[in-house]
C-alpha positions as CSV (number, residue, x, y, z in Angstrom):
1,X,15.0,-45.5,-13.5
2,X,16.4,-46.3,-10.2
3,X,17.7,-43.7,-7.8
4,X,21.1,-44.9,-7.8
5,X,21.0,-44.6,-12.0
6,X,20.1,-41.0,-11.6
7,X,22.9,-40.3,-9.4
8,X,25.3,-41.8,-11.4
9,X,24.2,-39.9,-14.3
10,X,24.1,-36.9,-12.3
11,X,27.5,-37.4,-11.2
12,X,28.7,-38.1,-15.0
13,X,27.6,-34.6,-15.6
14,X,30.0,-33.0,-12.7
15,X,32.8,-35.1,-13.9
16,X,31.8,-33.6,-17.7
17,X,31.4,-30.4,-16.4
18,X,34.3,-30.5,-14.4
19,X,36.5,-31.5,-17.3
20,X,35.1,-28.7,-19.6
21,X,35.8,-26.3,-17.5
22,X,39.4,-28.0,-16.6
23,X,40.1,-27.3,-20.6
24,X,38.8,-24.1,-21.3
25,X,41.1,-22.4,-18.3
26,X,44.3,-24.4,-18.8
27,X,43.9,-23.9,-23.2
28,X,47.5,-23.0,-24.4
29,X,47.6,-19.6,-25.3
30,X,47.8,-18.6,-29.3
31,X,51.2,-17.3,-29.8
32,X,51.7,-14.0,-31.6
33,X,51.5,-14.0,-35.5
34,X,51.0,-17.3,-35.8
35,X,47.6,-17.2,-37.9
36,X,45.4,-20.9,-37.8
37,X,42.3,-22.3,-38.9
38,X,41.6,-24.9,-36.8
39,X,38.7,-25.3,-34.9
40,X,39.7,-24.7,-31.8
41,X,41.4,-20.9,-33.0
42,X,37.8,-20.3,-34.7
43,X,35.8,-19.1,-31.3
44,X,38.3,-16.9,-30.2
45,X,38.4,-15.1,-33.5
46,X,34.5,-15.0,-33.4
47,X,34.2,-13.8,-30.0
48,X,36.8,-11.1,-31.4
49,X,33.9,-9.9,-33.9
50,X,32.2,-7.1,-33.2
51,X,28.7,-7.7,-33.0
52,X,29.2,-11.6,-32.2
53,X,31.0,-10.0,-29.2
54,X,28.3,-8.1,-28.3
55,X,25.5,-10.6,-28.4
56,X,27.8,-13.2,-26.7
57,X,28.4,-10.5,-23.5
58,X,24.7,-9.1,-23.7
59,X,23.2,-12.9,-23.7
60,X,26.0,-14.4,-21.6
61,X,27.6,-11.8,-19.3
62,X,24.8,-9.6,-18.3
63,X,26.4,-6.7,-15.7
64,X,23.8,-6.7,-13.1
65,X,24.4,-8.4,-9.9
66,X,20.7,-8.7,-8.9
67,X,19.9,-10.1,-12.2
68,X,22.6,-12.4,-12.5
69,X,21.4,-14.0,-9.1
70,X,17.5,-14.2,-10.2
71,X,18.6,-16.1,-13.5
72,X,20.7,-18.2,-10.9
73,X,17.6,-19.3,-8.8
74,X,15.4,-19.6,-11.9
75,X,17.7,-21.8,-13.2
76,X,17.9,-23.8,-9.9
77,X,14.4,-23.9,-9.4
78,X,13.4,-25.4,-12.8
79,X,16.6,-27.9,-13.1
80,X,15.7,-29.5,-9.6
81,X,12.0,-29.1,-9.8
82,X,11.9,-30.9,-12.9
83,X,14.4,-33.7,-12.3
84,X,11.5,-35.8,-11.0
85,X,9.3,-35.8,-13.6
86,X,11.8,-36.9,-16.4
87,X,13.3,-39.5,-13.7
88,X,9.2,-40.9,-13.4
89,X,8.4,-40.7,-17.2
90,X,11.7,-42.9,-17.5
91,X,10.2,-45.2,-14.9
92,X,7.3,-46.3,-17.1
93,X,7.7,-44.7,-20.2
94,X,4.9,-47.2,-21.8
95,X,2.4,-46.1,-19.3
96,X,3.0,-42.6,-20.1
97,X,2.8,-43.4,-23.7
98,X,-0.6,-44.9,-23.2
99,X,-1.6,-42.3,-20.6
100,X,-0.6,-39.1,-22.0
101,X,1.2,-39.6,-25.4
102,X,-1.6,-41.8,-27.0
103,X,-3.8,-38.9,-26.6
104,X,-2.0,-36.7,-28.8
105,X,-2.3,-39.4,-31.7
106,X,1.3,-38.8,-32.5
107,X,3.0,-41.7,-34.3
108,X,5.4,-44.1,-32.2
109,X,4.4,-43.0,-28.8
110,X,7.0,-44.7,-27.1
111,X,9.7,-43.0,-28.7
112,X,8.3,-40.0,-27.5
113,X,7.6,-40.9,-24.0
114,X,11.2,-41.7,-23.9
115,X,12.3,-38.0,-25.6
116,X,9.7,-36.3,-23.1
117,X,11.7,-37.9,-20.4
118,X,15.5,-37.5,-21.4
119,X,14.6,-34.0,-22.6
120,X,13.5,-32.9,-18.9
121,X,16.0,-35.0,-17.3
122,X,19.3,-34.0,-19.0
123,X,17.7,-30.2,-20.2
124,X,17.2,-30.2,-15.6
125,X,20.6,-30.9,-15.2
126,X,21.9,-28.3,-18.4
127,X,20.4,-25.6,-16.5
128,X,21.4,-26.3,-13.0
129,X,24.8,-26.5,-14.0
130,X,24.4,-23.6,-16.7
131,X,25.8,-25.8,-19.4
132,X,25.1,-25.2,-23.1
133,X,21.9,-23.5,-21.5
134,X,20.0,-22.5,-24.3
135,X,19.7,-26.4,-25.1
136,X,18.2,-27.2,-21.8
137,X,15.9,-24.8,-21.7
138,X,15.0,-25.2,-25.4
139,X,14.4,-28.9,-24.4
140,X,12.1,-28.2,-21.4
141,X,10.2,-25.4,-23.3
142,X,9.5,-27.8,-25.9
143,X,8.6,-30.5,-23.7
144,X,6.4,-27.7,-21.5
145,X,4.5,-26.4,-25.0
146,X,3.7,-30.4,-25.8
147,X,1.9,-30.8,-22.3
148,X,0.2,-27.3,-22.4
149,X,-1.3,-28.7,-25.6
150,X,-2.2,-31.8,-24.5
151,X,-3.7,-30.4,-21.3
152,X,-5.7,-28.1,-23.1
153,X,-6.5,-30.9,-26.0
154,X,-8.0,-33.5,-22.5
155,X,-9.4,-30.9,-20.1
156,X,-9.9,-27.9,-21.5
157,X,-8.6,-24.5,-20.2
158,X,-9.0,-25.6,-16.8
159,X,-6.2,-23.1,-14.9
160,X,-5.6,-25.8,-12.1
161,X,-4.7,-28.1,-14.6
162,X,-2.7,-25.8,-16.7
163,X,-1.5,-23.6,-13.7
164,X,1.9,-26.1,-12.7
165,X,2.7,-26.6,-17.1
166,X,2.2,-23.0,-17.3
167,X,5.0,-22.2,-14.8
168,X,7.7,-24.8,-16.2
169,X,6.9,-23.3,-19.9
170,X,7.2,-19.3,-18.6
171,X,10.8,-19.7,-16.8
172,X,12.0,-22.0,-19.5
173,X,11.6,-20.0,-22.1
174,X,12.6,-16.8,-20.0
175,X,16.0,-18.7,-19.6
176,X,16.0,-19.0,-23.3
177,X,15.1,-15.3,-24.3
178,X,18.0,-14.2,-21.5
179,X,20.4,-16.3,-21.4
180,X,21.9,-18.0,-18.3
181,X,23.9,-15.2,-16.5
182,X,27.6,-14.9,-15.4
183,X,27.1,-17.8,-12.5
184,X,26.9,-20.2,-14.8
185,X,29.2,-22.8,-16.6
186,X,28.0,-20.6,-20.0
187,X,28.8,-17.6,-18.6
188,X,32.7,-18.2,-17.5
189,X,33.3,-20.0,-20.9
190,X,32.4,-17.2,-22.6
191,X,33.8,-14.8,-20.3
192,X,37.8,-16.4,-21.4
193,X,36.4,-16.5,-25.0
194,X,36.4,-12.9,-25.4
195,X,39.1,-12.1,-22.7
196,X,41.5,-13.9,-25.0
197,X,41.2,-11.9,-28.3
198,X,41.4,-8.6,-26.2
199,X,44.3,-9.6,-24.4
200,X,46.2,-11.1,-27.3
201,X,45.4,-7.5,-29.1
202,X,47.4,-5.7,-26.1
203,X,50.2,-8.3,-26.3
204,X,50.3,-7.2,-29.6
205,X,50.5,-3.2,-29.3
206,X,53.2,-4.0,-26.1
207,X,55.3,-5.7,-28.7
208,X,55.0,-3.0,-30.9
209,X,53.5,-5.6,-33.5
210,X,51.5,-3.4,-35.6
211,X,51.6,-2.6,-39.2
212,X,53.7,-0.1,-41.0
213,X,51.9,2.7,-42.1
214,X,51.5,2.7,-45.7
């Protein structure tokens, strides 16, 4: 994969990200009393639920500043870091097959090379951007837990081998377990998802739409 590829696909995910976020803040407000069941008035009346509400702010919208910046660099550092290894299993995906995937004895090692490299390339980009987070660091924990295995599998337990997998694997799956803080893409989304359902509830009790008592 050539450097001018990668760009290009880096800049399609800006634009993507771009637009997302373009929709989400300029979404037409649900008028009052009108009830729906489309899709698109489903999220907001999840994010109104109780507990949904609360696992979506605890996971999302943590309140500390200093950890909301360390989930930031983590997320930095992994995305970036691990750009260029998907970007050089992409390169030669049959001689990583042969090299790395072969050893494994796992059927169709090609098809594999190739899911080892578009897993760390696009799950780099999820978390520098904070996109759909939990898929891009579900993809590079899974891709981290293959090559712990394979290290161990080829060389043993052999720490300087292990020591750079090891890393990748812990701060992925951190990101996982905690989500990817308010400075992200994630984090704003959500943010207006449960904003909504709140303020529409005050609209309401301003209006005086409530329901006569029984």
């Amino acid at each position: 994969m050539t450097t001018s590829l990668l760009l290009e696909l880096f800049a399609g995910f800006v634009a993507a990200g771009m637009a997302l976020w373009f929709v989400v803040l300029n979404r037409p407000a649900p008028q009052a009393g009108a009830a729906s069941a489309s899709p698109a008035s489903l999220l907001p009346a999840l994010a109104s639920d109780g507990w949904i509400r609360r696992f979506l702010s605890g996971y999302f919208l943590r309140e500390d500043m200093l950890g909301n910046i360390g989930l930031l660099v983590l997320r930095l550092a992994i995305g970036v870091m691990m750009i260029h290894h998907g970007q050089e299993k992409l390169a030669d995906p049959q001689q990583f097959a042969n090299t790395y995937v072969a050893s494994l004895h796992l059927p169709f090692p090609l098809f594999f090379a190739y899911a080892a490299g578009f897993s760390e390339l696009i799950g780099s980009w999820l978390l520098i951007f904070g996109l759909f987070t939990p898929f891009g660091a579900l993809a590079i924990t899974g891709t981290m837990t293959v090559a712990a295995y394979q290290h161990i599998l080829t060389a043993g337990l052999n720490i300087y081998v292990l020591e750079l997998v090891a890393l990748y694997l812990a701060g992925s799956l951190a990101l996982l377990l905690l989500g990817p803080g308010r400075f992200s893409f994630d984090g704003a989304i959500v943010a207006d998802l449960i904003a909504e359902p709140v303020q529409q509830n005050a609209d309401n009790l301003e209006s005086g739409a409530v329901l006569p008592a029984a």
